[in-house]
C-alpha positions as CSV (number, residue, x, y, z in Angstrom):
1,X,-3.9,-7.0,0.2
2,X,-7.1,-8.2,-0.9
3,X,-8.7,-5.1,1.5
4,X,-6.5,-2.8,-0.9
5,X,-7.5,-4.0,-4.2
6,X,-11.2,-3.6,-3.2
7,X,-11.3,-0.4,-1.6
8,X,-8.9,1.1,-3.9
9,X,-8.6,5.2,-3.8
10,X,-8.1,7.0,-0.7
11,X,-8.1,3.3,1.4
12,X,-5.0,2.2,-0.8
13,X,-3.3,5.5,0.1
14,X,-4.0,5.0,3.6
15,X,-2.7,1.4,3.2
16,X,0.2,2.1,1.9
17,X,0.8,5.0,4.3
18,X,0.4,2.9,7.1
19,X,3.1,0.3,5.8
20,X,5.7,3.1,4.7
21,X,5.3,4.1,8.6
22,X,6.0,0.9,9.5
23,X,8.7,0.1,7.6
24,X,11.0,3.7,8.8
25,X,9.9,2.6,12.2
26,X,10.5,-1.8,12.1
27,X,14.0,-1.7,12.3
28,X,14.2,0.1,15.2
29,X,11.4,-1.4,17.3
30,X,12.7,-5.1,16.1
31,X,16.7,-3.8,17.4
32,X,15.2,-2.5,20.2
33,X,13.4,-5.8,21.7
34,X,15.9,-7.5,20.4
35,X,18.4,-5.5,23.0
36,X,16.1,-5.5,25.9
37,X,15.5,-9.3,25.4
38,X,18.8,-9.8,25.3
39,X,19.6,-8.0,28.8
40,X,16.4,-9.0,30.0
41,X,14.4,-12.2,29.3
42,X,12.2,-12.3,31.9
43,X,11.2,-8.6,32.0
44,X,12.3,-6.5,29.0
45,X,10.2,-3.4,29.5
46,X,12.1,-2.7,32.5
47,X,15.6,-2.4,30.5
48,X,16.4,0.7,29.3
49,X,17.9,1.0,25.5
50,X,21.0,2.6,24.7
51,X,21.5,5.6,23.0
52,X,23.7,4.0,20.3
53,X,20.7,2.6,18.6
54,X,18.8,5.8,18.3
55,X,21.8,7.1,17.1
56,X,21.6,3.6,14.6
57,X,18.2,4.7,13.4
58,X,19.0,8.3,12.4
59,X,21.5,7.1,10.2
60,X,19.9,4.3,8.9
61,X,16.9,7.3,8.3
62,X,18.9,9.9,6.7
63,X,20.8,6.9,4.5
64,X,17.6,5.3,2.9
65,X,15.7,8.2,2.6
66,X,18.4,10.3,0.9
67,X,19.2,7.2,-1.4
68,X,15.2,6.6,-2.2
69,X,15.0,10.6,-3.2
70,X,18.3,10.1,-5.0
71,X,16.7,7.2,-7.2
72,X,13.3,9.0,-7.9
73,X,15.0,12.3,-9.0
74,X,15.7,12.6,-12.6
75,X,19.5,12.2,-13.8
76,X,19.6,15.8,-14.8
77,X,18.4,17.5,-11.4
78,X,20.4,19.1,-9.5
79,X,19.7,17.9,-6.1
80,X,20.9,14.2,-7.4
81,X,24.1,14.3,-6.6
82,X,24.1,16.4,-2.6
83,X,21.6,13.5,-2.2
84,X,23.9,10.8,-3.3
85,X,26.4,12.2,-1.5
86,X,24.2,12.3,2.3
87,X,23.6,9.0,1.9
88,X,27.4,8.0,1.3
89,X,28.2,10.2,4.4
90,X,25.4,8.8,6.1
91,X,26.4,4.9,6.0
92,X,29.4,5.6,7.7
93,X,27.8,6.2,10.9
94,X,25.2,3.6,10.2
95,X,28.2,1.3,9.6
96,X,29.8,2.0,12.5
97,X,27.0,1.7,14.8
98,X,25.6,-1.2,13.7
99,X,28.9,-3.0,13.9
100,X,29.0,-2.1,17.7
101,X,25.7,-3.0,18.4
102,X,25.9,-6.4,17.0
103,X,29.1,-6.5,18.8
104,X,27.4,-6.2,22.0
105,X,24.4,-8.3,21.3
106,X,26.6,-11.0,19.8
107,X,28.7,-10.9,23.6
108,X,25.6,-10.9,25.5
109,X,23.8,-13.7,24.2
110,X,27.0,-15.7,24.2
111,X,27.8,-14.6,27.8
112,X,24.2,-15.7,28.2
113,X,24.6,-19.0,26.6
114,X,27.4,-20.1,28.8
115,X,25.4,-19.4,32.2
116,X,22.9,-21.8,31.5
């Protein structure tokens, strides 16, 4: 932080690029190890990921990003309410997703759990 207060300008844009990257992308890398750990203690890189969370992310993309446009554009434009709208349509899918994949990770680490 203190890096961003000195360098100010272009560096803070930077900066702050940097963390809105890693914010889209967090959820999905934390889910991800999270999975693979699960499946895989002792050797995660050599489990694959399911499709379901890819399919997680988009939604979760399309949601947040739709509702952050939503909030930033005046009440009177005309986009405001298709925008609203995607992101209603879009937490569906994210809902229902999410709920299986905590589902599944829930199971696993319980089946998990027992063995030992």
């Amino acid at each position: 932080m203190a890096t961003m207060i000195l360098c100010g300008g272009i560096n803070r844009l930077q900066i702050q690029s940097a963390n809105e990257k890693a914010t889209l992308l967090m959820p999905l890398r934390d889910l991800d190890e999270t999975w693979r750990v699960t499946l895989s203690p002792t050797a995660p890189g050599e489990v694959a990921a399911p499709s379901i969370l890819r399919w997680w992310w988009g939604s979760w993309l399309v949601a947040t990003v739709s509702d952050a446009l939503a909030t930033l554009l005046p009440a009177t434009a005309p986009a405001g309410p298709w925008l609203i709208l995607l992101a209603a349509v879009a937490a569906l899918p994210l809902a229902g997703t999410a709920c299986r994949i905590i589902t599944r990770l829930s199971t696993l680490q319980h089946e998990a759990i027992r063995l030992q």
